[in-house]
C-alpha positions as CSV (number, residue, x, y, z in Angstrom):
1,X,-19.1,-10.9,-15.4
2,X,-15.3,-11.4,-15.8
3,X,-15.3,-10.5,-19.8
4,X,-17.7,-7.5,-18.8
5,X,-15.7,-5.7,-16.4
6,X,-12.4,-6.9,-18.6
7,X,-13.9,-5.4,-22.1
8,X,-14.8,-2.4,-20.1
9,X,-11.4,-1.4,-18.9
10,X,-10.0,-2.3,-22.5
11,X,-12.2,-0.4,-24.2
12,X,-11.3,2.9,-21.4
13,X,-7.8,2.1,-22.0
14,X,-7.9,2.3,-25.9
15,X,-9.6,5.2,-25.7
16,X,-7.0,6.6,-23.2
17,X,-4.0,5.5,-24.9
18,X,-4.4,4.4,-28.3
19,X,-4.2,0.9,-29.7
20,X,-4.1,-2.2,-27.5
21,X,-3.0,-5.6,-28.8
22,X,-2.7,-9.0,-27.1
23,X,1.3,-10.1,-26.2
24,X,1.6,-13.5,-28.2
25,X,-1.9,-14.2,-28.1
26,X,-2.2,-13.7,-24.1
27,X,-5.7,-13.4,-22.9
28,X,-4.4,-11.1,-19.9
29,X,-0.9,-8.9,-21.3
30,X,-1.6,-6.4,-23.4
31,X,0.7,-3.6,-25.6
32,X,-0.3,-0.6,-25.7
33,X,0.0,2.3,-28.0
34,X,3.2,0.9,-30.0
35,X,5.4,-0.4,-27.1
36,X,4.5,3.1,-24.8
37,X,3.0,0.4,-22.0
38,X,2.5,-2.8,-21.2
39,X,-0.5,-4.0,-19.0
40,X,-1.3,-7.3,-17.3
41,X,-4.7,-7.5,-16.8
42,X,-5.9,-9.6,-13.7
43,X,-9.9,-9.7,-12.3
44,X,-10.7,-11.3,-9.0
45,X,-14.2,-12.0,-7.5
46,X,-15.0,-10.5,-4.2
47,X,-14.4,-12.1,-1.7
48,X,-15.1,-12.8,2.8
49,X,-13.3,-10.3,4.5
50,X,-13.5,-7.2,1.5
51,X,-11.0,-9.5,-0.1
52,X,-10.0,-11.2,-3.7
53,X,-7.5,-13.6,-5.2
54,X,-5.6,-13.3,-8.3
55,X,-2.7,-15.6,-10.0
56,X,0.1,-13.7,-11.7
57,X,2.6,-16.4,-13.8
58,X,5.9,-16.0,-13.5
59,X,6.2,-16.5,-17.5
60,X,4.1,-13.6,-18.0
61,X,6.0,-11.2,-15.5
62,X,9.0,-11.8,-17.4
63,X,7.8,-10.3,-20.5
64,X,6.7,-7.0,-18.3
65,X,10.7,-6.7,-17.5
66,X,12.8,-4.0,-19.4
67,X,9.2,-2.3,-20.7
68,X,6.9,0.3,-18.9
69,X,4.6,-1.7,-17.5
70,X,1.5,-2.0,-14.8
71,X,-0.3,-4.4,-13.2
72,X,-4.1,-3.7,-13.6
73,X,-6.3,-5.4,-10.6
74,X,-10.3,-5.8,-11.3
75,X,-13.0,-6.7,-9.3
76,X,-16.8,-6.5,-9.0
77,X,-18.3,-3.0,-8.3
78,X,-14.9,-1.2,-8.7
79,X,-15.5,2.5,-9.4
80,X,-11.5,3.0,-11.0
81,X,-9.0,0.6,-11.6
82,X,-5.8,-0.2,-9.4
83,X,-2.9,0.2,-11.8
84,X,0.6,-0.7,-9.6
85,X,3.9,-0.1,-11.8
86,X,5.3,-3.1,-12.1
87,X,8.7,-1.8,-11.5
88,X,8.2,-1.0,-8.2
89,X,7.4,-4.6,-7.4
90,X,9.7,-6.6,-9.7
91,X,12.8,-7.2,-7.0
92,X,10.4,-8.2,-4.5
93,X,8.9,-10.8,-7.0
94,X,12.7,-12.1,-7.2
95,X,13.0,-12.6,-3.7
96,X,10.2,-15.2,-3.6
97,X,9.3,-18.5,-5.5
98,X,6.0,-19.0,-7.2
99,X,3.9,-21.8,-6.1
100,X,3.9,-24.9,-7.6
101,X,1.4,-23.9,-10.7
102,X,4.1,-20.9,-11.9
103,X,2.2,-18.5,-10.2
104,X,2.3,-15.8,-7.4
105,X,-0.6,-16.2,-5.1
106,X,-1.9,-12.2,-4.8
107,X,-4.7,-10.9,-2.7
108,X,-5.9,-7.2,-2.4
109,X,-7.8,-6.7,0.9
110,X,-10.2,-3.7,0.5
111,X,-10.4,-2.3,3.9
112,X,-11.7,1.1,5.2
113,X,-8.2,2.2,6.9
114,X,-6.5,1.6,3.2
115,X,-6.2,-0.8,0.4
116,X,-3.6,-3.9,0.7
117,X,-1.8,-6.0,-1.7
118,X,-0.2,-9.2,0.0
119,X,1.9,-11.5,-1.6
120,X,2.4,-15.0,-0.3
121,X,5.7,-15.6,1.5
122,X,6.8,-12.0,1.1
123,X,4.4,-9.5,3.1
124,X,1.7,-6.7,2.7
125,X,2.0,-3.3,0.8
126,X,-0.3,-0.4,1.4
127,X,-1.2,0.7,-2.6
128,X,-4.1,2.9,-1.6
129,X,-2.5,5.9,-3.9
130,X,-2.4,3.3,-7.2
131,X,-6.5,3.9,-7.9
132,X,-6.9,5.4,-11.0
133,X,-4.6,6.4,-13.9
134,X,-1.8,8.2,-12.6
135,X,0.6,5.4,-13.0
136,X,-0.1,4.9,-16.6
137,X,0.0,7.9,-17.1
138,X,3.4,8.6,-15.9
139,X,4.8,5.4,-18.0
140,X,2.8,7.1,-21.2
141,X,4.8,10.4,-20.7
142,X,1.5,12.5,-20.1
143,X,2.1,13.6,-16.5
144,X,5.3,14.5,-14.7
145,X,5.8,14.0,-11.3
146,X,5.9,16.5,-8.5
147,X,7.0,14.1,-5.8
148,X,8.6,16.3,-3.6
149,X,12.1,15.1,-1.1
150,X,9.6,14.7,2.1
151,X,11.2,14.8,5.5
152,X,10.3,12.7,8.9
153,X,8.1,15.1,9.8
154,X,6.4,16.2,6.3
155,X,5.2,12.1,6.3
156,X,3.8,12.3,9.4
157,X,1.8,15.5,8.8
158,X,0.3,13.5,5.8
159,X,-0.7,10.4,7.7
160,X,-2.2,12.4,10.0
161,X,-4.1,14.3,8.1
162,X,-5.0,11.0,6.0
163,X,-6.4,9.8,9.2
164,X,-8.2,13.2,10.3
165,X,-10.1,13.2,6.8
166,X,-11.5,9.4,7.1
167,X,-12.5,10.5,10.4
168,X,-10.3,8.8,13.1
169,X,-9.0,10.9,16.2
170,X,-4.8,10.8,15.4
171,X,-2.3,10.4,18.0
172,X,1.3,12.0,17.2
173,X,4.1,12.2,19.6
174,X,3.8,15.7,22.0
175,X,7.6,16.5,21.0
176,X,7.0,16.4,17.4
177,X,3.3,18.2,17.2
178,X,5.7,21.7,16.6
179,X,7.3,20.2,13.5
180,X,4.2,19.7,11.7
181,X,4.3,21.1,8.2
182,X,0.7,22.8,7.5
183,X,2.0,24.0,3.8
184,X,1.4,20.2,2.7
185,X,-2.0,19.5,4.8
186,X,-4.5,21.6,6.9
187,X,-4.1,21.5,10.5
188,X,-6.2,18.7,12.6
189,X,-6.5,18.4,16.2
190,X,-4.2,15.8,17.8
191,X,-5.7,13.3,20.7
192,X,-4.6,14.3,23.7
193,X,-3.8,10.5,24.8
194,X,-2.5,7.0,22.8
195,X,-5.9,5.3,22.8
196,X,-7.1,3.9,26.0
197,X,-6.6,0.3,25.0
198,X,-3.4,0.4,25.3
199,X,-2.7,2.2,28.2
200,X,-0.8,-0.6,29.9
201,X,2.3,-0.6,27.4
202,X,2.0,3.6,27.2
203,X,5.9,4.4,27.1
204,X,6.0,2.2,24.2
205,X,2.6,3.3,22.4
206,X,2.9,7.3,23.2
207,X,6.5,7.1,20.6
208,X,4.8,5.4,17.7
209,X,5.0,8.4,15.0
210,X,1.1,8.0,14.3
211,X,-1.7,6.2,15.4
212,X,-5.3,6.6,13.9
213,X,-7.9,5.8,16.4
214,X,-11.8,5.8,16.6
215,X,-12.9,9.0,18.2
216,X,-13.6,8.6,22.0
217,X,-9.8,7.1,22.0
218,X,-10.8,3.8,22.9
219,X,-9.6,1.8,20.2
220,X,-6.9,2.1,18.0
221,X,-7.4,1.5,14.0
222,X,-4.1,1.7,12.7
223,X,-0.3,2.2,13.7
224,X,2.5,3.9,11.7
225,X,6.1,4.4,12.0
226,X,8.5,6.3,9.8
227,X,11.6,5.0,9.0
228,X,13.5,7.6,7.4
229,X,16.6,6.2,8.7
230,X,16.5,4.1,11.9
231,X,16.3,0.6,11.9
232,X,13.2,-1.3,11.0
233,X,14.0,-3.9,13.2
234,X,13.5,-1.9,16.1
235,X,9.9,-0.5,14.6
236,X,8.7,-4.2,14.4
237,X,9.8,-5.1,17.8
238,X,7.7,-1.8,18.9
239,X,4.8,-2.8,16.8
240,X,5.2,-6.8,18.2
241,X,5.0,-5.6,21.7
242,X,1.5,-4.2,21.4
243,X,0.4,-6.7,19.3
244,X,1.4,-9.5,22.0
245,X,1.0,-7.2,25.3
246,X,-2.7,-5.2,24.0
247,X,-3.8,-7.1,21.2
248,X,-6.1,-4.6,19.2
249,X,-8.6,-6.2,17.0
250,X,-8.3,-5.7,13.2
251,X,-6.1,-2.7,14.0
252,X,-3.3,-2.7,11.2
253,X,0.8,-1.6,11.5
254,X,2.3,0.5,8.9
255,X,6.3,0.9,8.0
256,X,7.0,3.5,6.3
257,X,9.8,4.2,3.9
258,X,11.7,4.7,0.9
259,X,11.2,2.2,-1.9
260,X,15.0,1.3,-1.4
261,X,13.9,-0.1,2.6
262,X,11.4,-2.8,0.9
263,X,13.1,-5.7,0.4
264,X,14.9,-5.1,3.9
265,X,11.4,-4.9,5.0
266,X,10.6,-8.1,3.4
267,X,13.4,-10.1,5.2
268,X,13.3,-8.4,8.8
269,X,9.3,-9.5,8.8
270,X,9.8,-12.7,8.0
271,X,11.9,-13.4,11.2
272,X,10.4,-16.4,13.1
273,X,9.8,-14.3,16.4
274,X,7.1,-11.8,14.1
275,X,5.9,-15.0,12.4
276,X,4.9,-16.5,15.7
277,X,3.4,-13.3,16.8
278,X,1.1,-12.9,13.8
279,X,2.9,-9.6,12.8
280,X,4.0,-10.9,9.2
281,X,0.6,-10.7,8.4
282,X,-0.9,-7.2,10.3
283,X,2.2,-5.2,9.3
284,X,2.2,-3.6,5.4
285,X,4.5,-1.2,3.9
286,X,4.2,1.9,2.5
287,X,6.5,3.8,0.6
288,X,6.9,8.0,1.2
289,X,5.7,8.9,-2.8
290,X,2.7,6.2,-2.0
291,X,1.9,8.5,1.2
292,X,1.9,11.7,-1.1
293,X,-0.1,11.1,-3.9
294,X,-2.7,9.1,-1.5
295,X,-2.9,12.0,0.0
296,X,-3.3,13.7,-3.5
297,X,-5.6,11.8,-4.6
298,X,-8.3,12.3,-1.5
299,X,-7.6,15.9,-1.2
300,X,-8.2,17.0,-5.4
């Protein structure tokens, strides 16, 4: 099933691009189209939990640095491809050791909030807007990016409407309900109360920027705070108190920021006190251009 799926993709990306050939003799990194793009090809069985396991060697990564290059996730039943630029990831792979084989141990968690890469000993990363070819496309020169400057509010008016469109009820703060930008999303409704499960801890639950929640308000699905220039410390600590005060099951917590706030993001998670909670592994980041084109992508 593994050669399948792989020869599948190959054969769509030739098509796509032009010429593939195998980067000395590889079975997994691939040129493409004359040095235009580099791919590393990784497939994955699915997994307990909507999950799969992948092992990326730290010999192979080095030849994706300097060169336009994407990491291409596969797995069983996948209707498009997850293509991540590798660029995006490459300090974070410096600021953490491979296991003992060479490799960094990656899982992608398919869930219905969003998709999730984590990466052992650094932390989780919402890539729910990688599906599909855009990224490629971008490295090959055949689309140009419209990624507009967003502000504070412009982020939260696409998370909300992210949420509204899978279905959820969305919480957002009274005071900033006026500042929502309806040129980037059409309007939703926003719940009238945080959801009920947390009702306990409400002063700290009614500031979180945005909250998806099943409808009824009951229980909360997922928490988001935007960072555009506070500290992500004090977001954690937020997200740490519901998550040891009114523990909601499966529900996931969101930083969000720009690229640049990643790595700090990395080290102010991996702080014993949000180890001991359990946070390191509910809380993912998401970057502002991921939260666009996600929102792209489910809109088009």
């Amino acid at each position: 099933m593994a050669s399948i799926i792989k020869s599948e993709f190959l054969e769509k990306l030739t098509a796509r691009y032009g010429q593939c050939r195998r980067i000395n003799g590889s079975q997994s990194l691939f040129d493409v189209s004359d040095g235009q793009l580099r791919v590393y090809v990784r497939y994955s069985k699915r997994h307990a939990r909507d999950s799969t396991f992948y092992g990326l060697r730290a010999i192979d990564l080095g030849l994706l640095e300097g060169h336009p290059s994407v990491l291409c996730f596969l797995w069983d039943d996948q209707s498009v491809p997850l293509l991540i630029p590798f660029s995006e990831f490459e300090d974070l792979f410096r600021t953490v050791s491979p296991a003992s084989d060479g490799q960094y141990k990656i899982q992608i968690y398919t869930r219905e909030e969003a998709t999730e890469l984590y990466l052992a000993s650094a932390g989780r990363f919402n890539v729910e807007s990688y599906y599909g070819w855009d990224a490629a496309d971008m490295l090959c020169k055949r689309k140009e990016s419209d990624m507009p400057v967003l502000s504070h509010s412009q982020v939260q008016t696409l998370i909300g409407s992210l949420g509204a469109r899978k279905g959820y009820a969305v919480w957002i703060p009274a005071n900033d309900r006026s500042k929502m930008d309806w040129t980037l999303a059409s309007p939703f409704d926003c719940a009238r109360t945080p959801p009920l499960g947390v009702m306990e801890i409400r002063e700290v639950v009614q500031e979180i920027d945005v909250i998806w929640m099943d409808k009824g308000a009951s229980k909360a699905r997922a928490f988001f705070e935007v960072e555009h220039s506070t500290p992500i410390y004090s977001a954690l600590l937020r997200f740490n108190d519901v998550l040891i005060l009114s523990p909601q099951s499966d529900a996931r917590y969101s930083i969000v920021s720009n690229e640049d706030r990643r790595s700090l993001f990395v080290r102010q998670l991996n702080r014993p006190t949000f180890c001991a909670s359990g946070l390191d592994n509910a809380c993912s980041f998401l970057e502002y251009r991921n939260v666009f084109l996600w929102h792209k992508r489910v809109t088009s």
